[in-house]
N, C-alpha and C positions, 0 to 999 in steps of 0.2 A: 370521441373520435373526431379530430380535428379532419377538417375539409380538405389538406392536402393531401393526407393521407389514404381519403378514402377513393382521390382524383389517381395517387398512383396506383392504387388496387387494381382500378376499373381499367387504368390504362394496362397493367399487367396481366389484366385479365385478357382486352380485346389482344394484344401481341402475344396470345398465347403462353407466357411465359411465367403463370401462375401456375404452383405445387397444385394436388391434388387435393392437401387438405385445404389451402386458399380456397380453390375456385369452392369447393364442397361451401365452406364455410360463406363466401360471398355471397351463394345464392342460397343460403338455407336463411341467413339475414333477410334480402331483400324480398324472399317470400314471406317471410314472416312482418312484414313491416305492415299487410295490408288487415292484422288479425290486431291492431293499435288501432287508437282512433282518436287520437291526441287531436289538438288545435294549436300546439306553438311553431310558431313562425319561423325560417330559417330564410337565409339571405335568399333570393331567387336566383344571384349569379351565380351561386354556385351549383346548381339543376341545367342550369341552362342547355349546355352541353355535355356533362356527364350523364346524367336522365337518360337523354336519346339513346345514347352510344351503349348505357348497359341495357337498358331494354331491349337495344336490338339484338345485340350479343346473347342475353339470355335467352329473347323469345326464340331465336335459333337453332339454341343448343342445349334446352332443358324443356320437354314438352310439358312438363308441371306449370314452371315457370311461365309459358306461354299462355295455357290458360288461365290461370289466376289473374294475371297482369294484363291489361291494355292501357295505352296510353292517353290519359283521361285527368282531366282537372283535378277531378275529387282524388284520384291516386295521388297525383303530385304533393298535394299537401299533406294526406295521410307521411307519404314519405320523408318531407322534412319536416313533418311534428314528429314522428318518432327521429329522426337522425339529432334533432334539438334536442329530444329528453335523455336521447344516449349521452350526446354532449354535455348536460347539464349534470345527470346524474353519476355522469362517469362510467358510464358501462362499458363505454368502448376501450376499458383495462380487460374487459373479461372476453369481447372481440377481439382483441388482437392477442391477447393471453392465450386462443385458442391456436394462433398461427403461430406465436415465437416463444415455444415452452422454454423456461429457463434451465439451462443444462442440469443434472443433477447437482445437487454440493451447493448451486447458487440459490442466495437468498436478496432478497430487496431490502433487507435491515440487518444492518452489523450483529454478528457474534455477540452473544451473551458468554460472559463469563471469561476463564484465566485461556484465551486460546489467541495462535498465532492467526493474522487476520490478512486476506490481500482483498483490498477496496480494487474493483476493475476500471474505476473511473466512470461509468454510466449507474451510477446508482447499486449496484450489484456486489455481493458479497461473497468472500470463500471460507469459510474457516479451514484451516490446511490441517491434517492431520498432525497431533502430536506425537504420534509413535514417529514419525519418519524424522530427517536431517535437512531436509531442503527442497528447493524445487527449483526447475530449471526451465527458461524458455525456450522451447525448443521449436523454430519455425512459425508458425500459426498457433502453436499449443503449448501447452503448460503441461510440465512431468516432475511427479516426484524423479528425486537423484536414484532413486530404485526400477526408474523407468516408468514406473506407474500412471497413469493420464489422470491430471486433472480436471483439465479444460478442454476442449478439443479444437477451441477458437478465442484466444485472449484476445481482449480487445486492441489493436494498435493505436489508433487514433485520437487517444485521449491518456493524460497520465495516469498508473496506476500507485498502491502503495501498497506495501508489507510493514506490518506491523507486529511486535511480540509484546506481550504483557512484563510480568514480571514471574522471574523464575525460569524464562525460558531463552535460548538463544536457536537464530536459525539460519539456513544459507541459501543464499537466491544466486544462481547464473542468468546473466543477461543475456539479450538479444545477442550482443556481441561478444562473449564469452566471457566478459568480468565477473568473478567470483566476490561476492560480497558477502563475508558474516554478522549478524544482526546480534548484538549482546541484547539481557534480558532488559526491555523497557525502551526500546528504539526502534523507530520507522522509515524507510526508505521511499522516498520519490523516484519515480523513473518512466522509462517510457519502455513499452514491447517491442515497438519498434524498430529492425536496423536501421542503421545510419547508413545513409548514403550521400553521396557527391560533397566529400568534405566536411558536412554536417558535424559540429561539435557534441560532443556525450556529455549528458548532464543529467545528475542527480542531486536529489537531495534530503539531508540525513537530519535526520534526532534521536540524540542520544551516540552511543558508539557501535563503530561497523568497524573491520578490519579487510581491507581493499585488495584483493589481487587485478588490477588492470590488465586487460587485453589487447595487446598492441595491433591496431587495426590502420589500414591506409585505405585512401579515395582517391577517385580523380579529380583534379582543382588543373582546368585550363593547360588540357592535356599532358596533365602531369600528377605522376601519384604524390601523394602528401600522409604524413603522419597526423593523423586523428587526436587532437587534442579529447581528454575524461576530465571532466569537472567536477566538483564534489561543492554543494553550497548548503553553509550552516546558517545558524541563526547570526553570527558575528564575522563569517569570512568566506572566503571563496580557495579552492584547493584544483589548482590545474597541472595534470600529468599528462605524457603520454601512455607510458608503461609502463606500471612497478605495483611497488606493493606497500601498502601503510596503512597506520591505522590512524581513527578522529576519535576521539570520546566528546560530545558537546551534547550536554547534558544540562536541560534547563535550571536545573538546583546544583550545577556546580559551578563559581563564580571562574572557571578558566576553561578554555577549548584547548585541548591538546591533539596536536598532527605528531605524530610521531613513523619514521621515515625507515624502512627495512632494507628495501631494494629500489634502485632506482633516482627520480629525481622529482621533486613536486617545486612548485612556486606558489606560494600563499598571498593574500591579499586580502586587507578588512580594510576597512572605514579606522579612521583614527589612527592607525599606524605612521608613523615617521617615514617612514621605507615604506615603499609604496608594494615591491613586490620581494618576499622573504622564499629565499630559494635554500634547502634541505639538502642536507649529503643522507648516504647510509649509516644510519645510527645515531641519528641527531631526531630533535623533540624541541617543537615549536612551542610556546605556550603565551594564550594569546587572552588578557585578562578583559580584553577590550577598549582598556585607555592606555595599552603598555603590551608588550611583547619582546616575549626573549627566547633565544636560542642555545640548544645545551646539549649534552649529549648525552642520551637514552639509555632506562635499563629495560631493554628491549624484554628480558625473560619476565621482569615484573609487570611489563605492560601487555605483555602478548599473554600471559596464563590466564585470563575470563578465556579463553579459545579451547585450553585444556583440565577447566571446571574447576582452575585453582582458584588461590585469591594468595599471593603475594605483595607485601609489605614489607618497606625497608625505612623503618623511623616516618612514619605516617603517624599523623594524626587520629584517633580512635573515630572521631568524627567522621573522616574522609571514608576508611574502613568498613563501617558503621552504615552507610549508604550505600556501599556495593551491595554490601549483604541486604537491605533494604529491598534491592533491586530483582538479588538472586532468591528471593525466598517470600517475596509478598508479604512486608510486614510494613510496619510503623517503628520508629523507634524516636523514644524521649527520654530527655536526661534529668535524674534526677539533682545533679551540680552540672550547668554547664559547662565547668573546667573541667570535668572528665573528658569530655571529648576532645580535649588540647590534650593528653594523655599517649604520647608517642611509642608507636609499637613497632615491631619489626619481626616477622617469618612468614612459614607459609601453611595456608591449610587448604584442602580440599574438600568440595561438595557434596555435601552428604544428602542423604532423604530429605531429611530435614536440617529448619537451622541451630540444633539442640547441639551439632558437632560443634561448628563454627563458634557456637556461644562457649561451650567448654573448654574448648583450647585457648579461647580467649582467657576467661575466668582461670584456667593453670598458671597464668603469669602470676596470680596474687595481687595485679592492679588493677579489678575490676570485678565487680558482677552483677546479674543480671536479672531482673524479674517480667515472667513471660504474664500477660491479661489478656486472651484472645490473641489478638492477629497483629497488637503491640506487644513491644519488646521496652521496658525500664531502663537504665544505665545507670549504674550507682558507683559509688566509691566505697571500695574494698578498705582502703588507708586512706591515711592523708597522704594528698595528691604531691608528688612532683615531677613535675615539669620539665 
């Protein structure tokens, strides 16, 4: 228990403005202090004036308190040799543990295991139900899209994150009503907090999210203004005010792609020629990091991760190969690396497992596949072309 801490107790204590279980807890401590009989040493400034002011406080208003206690040399030191060995040993986790239980659902150490995670920014952890769709910030609180309470007070003042494993996809509504979906294996940065007086919105992603923006306005010098949304990757930076797109930037895949639905974004990385790449609807940025080009989008191929498909149009069995990687928690290795240069083209959908996906693959006659635990093989059905 750090010393400042325990300076605003005592002051919350004497303005009255200590809980019930506070004050209970402050003086069942300081009774207790005189049942120690330590000898380590604590600063003296910091007794100096806090001492007085809770003795007089308690001897007033806890007649226990009053008798135990006088104010007396030998107490003094009894008191901060024990307030030292709380400090030392850490106890004062399990004193203040006592004052600020952690809501239900919260833990101090991240999720074990395949589940969707939201870090609160102070150490604190959520694992968000798998059965549900999303969760939303609603005010001071956090709710499943079901309405459900998660939280009953998310933290504003520090960033938080949602994360999903692999296998799994999910949707977060922001502070300011941006809809973001999280594909399996990507994490979002962001803040709880509304934006106010102008204040730019900024998040930031790994891996691929599909964006509906919020179009929100401030006042900037007595004047309303449209609220720039910012989206920042590991290679570039994505400014909107209102629309809808999607990023895939995916550390194992050597290109970030923006691809642009509705609306208007301007793009910007390091290295680029052009300094800012501005998107119509239905255009697809793609940004390798020493090179970028602009083209126009197959919107239905890129948007199906949203409706559990996997669409493919003359892709490489590799690229392919990684979604499902993503969608299904596995490994995958080739037994001829030229297999995965192997260009494929349709559509399948998400099954239980990845036993479907493999199958409809392996129907083409250019490939099959051998499962060992939680790797998947890749072999050559023929000889390969290309």
């Amino acid at each position: 228990m750090s010393g400042d801490k325990l300076k605003q107790l005592i002051h919350n204590y004497e303005a009255g403005t200590c809980s019930a279980e506070e004050k209970a807890a402050l003086e069942n401590w300081y009774a207790n202090v005189a049942k120690h009989n330590a000898s380590l040493p604590l600063p003296q400034e910091l007794w100096d004036e806090q001492e007085m002011r809770l003795q007089q406080i308690l001897q007033s208003t806890n007649p226990i308190v009053k008798k135990r206690f006088r104010i007396c040399r030998k107490l003094r030191i009894q008191i901060a040799a024990a307030a030292a060995i709380l400090l030392i040993v850490g106890t004062a986790f399990y004193f203040f543990g006592s004052l600020h239980h952690l809501p239900a659902g919260v833990t101090t150490t991240p999720p074990s295991g395949n589940q969707v995670t939201l870090a609160l920014g102070n150490n604190t952890f959520i694992a968000l139900d798998p059965g549900k769709t999303g969760v939303k910030i609603q005010g001071p609180k956090l709710i499943y899209n079901d309405g459900e309470e998660v939280i009953e007070n998310i933290t504003t003042n520090k960033l938080q994150n949602i994360s999903t494993p692999r296998g799994v996809k999910y949707q977060i509504v922001l502070a300011d009503g941006t809809r973001v979906w999280l594909n399996a294996l990507s994490s979002l940065t962001f803040s709880a907090a509304s934006t106010k007086n102008g204040t730019n919105r900024r998040v930031k992603l790994a891996g691929e999210a599909y964006f509906e923006v919020a179009k929100t306005t401030a006042v900037a010098d007595g004047k309303a203004v449209r609220q720039h949304f910012t989206v920042v990757t590991n290679r570039q930076q994505i400014t909107v005010l209102g629309t809808h797109f999607n990023v895939s930037s995916y550390a194992n895949e050597p290109v970030v792609k923006t691809t642009l639905l509705e609306g208007s974004v301007s793009i910007s990385a390091p290295g680029l020629a052009k300094k800012n790449i501005l998107l119509k609807p239905g255009q697809q940025f793609c940004n390798t990091g020493a090179d970028g080009k602009v083209s126009e989008a197959d919107t239905e191929a890129i948007m199906a991760w949203q409706q559990d498909l996997l669409v493919f149009r003359n892709e490489p069995l590799e690229n392919i190969m990684k979604k499902v990687a993503r969608w299904y928690d596995i490994d995958v290795v080739y037994d001829d690396p030229d297999v995965g240069k192997v260009l494929f083209g349709g559509a399948l959908r998400k099954g239980n497992d990845v036993t479907s996906i493999l199958a409809g693959l392996e129907d083409t006659g250019r490939v099959k596949f051998e499962t060992a635990g939680h790797t998947i093989i890749v072999k050559n059905s023929k000889p390969i072309s290309l």
